[in-house]
C-alpha positions as CSV (number, residue, x, y, z in Angstrom):
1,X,38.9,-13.5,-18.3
2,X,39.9,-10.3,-20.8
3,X,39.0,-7.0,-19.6
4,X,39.4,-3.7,-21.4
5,X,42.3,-1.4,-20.3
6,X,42.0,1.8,-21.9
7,X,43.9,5.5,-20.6
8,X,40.8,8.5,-20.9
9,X,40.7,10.5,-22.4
10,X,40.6,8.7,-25.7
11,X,38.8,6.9,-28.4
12,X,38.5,3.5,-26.8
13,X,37.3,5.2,-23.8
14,X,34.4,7.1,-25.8
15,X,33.6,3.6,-27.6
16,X,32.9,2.0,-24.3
17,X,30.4,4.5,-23.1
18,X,28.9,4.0,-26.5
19,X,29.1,0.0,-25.8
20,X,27.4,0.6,-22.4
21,X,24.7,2.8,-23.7
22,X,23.4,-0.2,-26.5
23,X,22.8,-2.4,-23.1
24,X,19.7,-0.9,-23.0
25,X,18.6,-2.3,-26.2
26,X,18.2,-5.8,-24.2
27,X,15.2,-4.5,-22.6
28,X,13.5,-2.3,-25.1
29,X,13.2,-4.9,-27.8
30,X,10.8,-5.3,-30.4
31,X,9.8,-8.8,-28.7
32,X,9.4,-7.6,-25.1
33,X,7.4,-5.0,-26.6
34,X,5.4,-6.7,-28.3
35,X,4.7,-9.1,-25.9
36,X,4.1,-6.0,-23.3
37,X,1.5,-4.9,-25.9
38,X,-0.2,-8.2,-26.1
39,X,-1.0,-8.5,-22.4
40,X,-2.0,-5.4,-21.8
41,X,-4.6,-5.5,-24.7
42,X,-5.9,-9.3,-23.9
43,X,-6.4,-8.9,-20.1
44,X,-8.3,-5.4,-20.8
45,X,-10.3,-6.8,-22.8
46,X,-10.8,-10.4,-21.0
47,X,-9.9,-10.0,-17.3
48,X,-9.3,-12.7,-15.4
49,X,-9.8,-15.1,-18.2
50,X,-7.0,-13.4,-20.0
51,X,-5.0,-13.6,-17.1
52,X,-5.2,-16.9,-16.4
53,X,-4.0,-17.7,-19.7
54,X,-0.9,-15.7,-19.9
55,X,-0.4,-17.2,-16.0
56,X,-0.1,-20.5,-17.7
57,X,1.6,-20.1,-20.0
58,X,4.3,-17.7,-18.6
59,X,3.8,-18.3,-14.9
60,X,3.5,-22.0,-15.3
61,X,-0.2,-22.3,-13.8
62,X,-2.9,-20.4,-14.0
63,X,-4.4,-21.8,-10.2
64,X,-3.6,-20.1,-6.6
65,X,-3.2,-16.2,-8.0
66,X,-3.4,-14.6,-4.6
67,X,-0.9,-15.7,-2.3
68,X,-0.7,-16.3,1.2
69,X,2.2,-15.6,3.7
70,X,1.4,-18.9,6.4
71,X,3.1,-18.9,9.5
72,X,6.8,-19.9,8.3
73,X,9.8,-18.4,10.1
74,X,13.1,-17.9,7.9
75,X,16.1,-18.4,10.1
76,X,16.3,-16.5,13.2
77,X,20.1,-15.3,11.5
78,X,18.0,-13.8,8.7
79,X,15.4,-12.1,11.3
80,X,18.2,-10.3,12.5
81,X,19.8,-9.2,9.5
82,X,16.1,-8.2,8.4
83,X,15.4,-6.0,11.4
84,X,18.7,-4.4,11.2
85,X,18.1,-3.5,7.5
86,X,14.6,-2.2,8.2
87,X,15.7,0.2,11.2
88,X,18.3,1.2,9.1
89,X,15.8,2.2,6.1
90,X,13.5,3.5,8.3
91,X,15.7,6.6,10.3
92,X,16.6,7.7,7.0
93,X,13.6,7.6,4.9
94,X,11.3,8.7,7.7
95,X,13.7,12.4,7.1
96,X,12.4,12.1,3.5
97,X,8.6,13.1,4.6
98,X,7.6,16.7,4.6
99,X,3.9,18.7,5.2
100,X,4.2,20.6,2.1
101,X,4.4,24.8,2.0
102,X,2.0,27.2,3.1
103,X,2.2,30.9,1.9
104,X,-0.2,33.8,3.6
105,X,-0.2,36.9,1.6
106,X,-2.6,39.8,1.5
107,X,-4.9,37.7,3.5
108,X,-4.8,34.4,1.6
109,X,-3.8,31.0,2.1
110,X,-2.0,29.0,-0.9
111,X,-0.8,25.9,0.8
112,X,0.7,22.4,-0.7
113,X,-1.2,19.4,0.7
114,X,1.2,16.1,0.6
115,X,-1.4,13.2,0.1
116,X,0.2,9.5,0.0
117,X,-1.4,7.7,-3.2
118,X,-4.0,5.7,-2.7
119,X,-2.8,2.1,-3.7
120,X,0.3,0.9,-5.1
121,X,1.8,-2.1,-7.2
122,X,5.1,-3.3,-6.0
123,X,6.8,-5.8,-8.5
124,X,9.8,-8.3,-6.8
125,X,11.4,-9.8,-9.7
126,X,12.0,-13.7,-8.9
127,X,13.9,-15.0,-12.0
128,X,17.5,-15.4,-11.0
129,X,16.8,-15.6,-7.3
130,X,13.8,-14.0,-4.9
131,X,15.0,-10.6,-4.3
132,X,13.8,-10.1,-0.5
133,X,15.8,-6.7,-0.2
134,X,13.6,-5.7,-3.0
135,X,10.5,-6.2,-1.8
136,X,11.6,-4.3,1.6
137,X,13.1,-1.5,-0.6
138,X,9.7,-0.7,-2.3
139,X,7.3,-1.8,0.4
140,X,8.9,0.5,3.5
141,X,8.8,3.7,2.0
142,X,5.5,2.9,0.7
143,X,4.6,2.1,4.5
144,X,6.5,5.4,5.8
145,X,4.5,7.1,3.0
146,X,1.3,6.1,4.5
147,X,-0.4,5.0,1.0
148,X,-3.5,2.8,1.9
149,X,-2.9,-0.4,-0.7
150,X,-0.1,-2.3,-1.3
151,X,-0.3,-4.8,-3.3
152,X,2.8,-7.2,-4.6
153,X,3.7,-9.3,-7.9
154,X,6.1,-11.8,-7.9
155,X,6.8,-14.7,-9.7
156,X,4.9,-18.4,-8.0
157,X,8.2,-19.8,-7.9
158,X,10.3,-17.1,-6.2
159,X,6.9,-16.8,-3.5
160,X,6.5,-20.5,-3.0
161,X,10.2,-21.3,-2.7
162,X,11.2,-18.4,-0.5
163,X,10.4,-18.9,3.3
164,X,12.2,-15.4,3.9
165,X,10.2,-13.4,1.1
166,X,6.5,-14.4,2.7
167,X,8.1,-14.0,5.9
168,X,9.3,-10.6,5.2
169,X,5.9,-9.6,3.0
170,X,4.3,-10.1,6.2
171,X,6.4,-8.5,8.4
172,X,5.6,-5.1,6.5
173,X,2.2,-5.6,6.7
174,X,1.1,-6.7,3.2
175,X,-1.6,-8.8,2.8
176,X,-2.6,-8.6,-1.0
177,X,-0.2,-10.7,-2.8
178,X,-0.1,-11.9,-6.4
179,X,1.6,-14.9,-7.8
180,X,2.4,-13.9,-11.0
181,X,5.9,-12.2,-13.4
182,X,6.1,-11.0,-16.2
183,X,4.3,-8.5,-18.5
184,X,1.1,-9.6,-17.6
185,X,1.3,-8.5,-14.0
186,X,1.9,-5.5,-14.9
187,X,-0.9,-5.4,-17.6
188,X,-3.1,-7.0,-14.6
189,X,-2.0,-4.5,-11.9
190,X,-2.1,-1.3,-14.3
191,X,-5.7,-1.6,-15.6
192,X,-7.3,-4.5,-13.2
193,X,-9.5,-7.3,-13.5
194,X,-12.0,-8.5,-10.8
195,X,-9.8,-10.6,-9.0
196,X,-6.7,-8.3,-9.5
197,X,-8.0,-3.9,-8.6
198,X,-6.5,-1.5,-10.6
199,X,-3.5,0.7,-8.9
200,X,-2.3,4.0,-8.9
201,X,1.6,3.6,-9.1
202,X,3.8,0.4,-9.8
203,X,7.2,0.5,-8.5
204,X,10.0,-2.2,-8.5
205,X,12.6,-3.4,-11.4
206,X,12.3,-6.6,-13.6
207,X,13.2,-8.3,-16.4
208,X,12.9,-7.1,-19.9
209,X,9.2,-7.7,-20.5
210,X,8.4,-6.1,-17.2
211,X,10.3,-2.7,-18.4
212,X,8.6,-3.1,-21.7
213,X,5.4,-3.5,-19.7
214,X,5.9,-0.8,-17.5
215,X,7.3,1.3,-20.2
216,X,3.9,1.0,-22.0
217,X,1.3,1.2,-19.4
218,X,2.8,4.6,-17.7
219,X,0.3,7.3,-18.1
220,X,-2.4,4.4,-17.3
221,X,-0.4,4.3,-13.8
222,X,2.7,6.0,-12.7
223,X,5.9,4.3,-12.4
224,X,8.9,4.7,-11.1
225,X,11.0,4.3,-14.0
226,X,12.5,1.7,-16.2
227,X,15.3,-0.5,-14.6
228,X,17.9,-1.2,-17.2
229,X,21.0,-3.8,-16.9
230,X,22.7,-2.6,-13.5
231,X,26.2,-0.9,-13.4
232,X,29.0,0.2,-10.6
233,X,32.2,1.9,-11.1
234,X,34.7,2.4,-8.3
235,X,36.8,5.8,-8.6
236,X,39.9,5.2,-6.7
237,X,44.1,6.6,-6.7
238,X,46.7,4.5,-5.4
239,X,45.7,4.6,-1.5
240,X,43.3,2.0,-2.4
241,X,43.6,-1.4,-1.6
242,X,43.3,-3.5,-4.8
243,X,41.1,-6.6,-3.1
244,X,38.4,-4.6,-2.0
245,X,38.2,-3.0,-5.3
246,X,38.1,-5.7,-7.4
247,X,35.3,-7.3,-4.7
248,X,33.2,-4.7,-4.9
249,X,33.5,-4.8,-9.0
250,X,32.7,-8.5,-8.9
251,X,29.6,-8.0,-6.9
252,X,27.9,-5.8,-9.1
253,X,29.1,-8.0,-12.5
254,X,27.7,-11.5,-11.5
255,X,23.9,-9.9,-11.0
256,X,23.4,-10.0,-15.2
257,X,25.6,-10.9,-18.4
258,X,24.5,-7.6,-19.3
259,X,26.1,-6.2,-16.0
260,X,28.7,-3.2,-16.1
261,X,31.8,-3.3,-13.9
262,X,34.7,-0.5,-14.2
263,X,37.3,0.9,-11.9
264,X,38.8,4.8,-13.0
265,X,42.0,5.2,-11.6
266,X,44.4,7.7,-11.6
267,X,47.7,5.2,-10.6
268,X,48.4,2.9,-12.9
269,X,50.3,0.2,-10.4
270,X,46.2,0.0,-8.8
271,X,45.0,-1.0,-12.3
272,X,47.4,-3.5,-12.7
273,X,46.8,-4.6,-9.3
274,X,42.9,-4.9,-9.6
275,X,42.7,-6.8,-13.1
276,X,45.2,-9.2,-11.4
277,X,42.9,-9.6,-8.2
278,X,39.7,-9.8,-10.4
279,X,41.0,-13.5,-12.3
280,X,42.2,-14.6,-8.9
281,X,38.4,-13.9,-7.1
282,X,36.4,-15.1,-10.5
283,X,39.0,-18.7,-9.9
284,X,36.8,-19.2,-7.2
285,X,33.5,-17.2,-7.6
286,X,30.1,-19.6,-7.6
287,X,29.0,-16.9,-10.0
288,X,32.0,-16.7,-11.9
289,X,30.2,-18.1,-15.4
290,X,28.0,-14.7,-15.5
291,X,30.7,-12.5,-14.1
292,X,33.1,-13.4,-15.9
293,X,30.4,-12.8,-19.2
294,X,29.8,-9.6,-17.9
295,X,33.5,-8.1,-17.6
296,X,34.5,-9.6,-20.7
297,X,31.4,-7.4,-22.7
298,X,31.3,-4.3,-20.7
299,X,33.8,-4.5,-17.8
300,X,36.8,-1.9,-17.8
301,X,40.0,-0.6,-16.0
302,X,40.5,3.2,-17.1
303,X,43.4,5.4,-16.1
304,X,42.8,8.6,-16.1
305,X,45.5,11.2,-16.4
306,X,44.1,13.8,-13.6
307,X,41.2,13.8,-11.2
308,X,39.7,16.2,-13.6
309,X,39.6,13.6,-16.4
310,X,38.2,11.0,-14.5
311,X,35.5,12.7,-12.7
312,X,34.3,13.9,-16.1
313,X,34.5,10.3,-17.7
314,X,32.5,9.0,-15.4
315,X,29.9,12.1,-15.0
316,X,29.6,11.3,-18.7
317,X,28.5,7.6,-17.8
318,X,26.6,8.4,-14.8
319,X,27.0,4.8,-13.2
320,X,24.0,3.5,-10.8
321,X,26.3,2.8,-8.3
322,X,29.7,5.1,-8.1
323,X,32.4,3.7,-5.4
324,X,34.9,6.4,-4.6
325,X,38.0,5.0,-2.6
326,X,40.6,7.9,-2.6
327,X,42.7,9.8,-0.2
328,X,40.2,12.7,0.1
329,X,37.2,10.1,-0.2
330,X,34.3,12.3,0.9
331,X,35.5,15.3,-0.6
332,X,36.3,13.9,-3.9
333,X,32.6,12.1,-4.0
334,X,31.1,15.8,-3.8
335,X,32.5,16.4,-7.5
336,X,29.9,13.7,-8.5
337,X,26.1,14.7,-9.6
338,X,24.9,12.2,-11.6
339,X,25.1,8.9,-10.5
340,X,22.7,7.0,-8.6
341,X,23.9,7.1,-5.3
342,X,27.6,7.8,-4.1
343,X,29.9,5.2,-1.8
344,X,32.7,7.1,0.2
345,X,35.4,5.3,1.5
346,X,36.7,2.1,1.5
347,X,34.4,1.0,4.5
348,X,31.4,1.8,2.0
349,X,30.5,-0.7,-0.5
350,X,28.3,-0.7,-2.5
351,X,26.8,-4.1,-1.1
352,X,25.8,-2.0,2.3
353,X,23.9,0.2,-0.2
354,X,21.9,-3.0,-1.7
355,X,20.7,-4.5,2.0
356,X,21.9,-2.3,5.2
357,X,23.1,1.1,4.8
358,X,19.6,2.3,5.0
359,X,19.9,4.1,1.7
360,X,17.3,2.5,-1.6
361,X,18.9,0.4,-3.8
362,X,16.4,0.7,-6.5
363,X,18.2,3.7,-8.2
364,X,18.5,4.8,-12.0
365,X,20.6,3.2,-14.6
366,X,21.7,3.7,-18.5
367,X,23.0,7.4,-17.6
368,X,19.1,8.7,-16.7
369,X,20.7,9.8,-13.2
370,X,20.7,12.5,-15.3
371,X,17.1,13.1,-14.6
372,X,16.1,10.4,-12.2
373,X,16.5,9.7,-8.1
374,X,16.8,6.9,-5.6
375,X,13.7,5.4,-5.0
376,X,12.1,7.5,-1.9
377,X,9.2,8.5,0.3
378,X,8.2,11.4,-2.2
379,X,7.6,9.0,-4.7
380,X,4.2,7.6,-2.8
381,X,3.1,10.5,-2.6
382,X,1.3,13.4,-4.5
383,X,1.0,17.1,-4.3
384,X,-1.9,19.2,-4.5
385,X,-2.0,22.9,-4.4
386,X,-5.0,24.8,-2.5
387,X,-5.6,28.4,-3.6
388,X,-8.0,30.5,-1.2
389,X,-7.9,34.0,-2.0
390,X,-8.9,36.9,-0.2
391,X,-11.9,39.0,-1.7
392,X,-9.1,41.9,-1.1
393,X,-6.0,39.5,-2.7
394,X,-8.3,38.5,-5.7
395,X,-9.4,42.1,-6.7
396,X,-5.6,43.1,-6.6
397,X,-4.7,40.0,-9.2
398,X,-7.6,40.7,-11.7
399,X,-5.7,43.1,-13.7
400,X,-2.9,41.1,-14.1
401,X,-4.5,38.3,-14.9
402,X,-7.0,39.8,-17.6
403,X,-3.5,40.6,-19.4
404,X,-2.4,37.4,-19.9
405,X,-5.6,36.4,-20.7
406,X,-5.4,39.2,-23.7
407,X,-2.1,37.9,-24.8
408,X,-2.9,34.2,-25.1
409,X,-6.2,34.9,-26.7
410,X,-8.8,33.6,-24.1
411,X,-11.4,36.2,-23.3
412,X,-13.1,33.8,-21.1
413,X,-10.5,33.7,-19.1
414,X,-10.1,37.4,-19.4
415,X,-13.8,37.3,-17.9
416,X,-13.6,35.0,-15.1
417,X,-11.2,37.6,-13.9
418,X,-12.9,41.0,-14.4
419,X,-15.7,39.5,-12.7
420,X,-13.3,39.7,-9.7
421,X,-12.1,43.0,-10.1
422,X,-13.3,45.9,-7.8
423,X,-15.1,47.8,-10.5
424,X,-17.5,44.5,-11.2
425,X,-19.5,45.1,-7.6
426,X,-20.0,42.5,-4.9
């Protein structure tokens, strides 16, 4: 196994980023697209029939589409580690929930009403393996939201194979479950056929024709965003113990080939140490053919020169995940803004973040924690302002309001609001 050692800043380190950034290519291409586009036209125009074909032909059947959870118990090992997970998510998403804003002035109410969508799409992505810690990721805060449908997607194979995924489907509460992956599940659940109703929101990552899917159908339905290749990087100095580093980098590289692993440190002994640790763990790693894959294409060990220089190397790549294990752990993770959620201290791996900590693990990738959150309560839910004016507050706002209505050239708004002015009469 090679892996990039570069100092920053420099001129490898700015190619890298520019290496990471292309990953996202692997999910917006002109094939996924294509296909994406293809679905979505077919089963709006042929429901179910459509459906069923793409289901055979992608899916593997085109029988069974709903599916049901039966009375199977995963281990009672796994139960445990379930319910542990779910109080977890629950104590802290429950703090995410919030009535909305009410303002009284000059005798009027404008208040915020918080209303939890009415039905929503989650997508568990089954290829590689049935991602259970998915499905509770999407389906809790959904639950804690109080939206009214919930409806789930997931590959036949990853359903029918997975005691603990029906198990745990039923164990939040959802009933309405598809047996279908791919594109055309999210063509199905996005505009609806009669076996499949229409939703309002589709949440949950995938594989490249999902994104491409999703990517094309927001507008017809919101999403959450688009999932891209997933990505840690551990920020540590030379109080950090090399094992545990290189561990935590090697859990986040043998998820995807396309997965991005990199450590920034400011001690140069640690780097050496780590790169050493990571051949020694992959030696031995079930996983070790796609990790290995995935450090050799966009894995790195960076020194930086100062704190300074690394926190703005890795601001400027604005990982998913962003391990800090440093002296001054907690203090030096409050320089960070835009990664996807923050691990303090050695105790906190990243792998808490994916099943226990109580935090979401579906979080933004390819830099757009620029712009985009965790995964949360707020988004099952819309906003919707309520205006009621006083006859009092209204005649005090006409005037201003007839001059905007001057300046952006719409008289009949510049009427509605006369009309409202003391000098119109009651």
């Amino acid at each position: 196994m090679r892996i990039r050692v570069f100092r920053v800043p420099s001129r490898e380190a700015s190619r890298h980023l520019a290496r990471l950034s292309q990953r996202s290519r692997v999910l917006f291409d002109g094939e996924a697209a294509a296909v994406a586009a293809r679905a979505l036209a077919e089963i709006r125009r042929g429901g179910d029939r459509a459906l069923a074909r793409w289901r055979k032909k992608y899916d593997g059947e085109a029988a069974k589409l709903r599916g049901a959870a039966g009375s199977a118990r995963p281990s009672a090992e796994f139960r445990e580690a379930f319910e542990r997970s779910r109080e977890r998510l629950t104590a802290f998403h429950s703090l995410q929930r919030n009535d909305g804003a009410r303002l009284r002035v000059a005798g009027s109410l404008i208040e915020e009403r918080v209303l939890p969508l009415d039905s929503v799409g989650v997508y568990v992505p089954g290829g590689e393996a049935p991602y259970v810690s998915t499905a509770l990721m999407t389906i809790l805060p959904a639950r804690i939201a109080g939206v009214l449908r919930i409806a789930v997607a997931t590959p036949p194979a990853a359903w029918d194979d997975s005691v603990e995924l029906r198990w745990a489907v039923r164990r939040l509460g959802v009933t309405e479950v598809y047996r279908m992956g791919g594109a055309h599940a999210i063509a199905a659940l996005a505009v609806g056929t009669r076996s499949v109703p229409r939703v309002a929101k589709i949440v949950g990552p995938g594989n490249r024709f999902v994104t491409a899917a999703k990517r094309l159908v927001s507008g017809i339905v919101g999403i959450d965003g688009l999932a891209g290749p997933t990505e840690v990087a551990v920020f540590a100095d030379d109080s950090a113990d090399a094992e545990r580093v290189a561990a935590d980098l090697l859990a986040q590289a043998e998820h995807d080939v396309s997965a991005a692993a990199m450590l920034v440190t400011t001690s140069i002994r640690l780097a050496g140490l780590v790169r050493d640790s990571l051949a020694r763990r992959l030696e031995s790693l079930p996983t070790r053919a796609r990790a290995s894959r995935s450090l050799e294409a966009y894995g790195a060990i960076v020194v930086a020169g100062s704190v300074k220089d690394a926190v703005a190397y890795l601001e400027e790549f604005a990982p998913e995940h962003l391990g800090v294990q440093t002296r001054k752990s907690l203090e030096h993770a409050r320089l960070f803004r835009r990664a996807g959620a923050v691990f303090a201290g050695e105790a906190s791996s990243e792998v808490f973040g994916d099943y226990v900590a109580g935090t979401n693990h579906v979080l933004p990738t390819n830099a757009t924690g620029r712009f985009a959150s965790a995964l949360s309560v707020r988004d099952f839910v819309r906003r919707m302002p309520v205006v009621s004016l006083s006859r009092r507050d209204g005649e005090s706002l006409s005037a201003a309001a007839q001059v905007w209505a001057r300046v952006e050239g719409l008289p009949g708004h510049g009427e509605a609001a006369r009309l409202r002015a003391p000098e119109a009469g009651r």
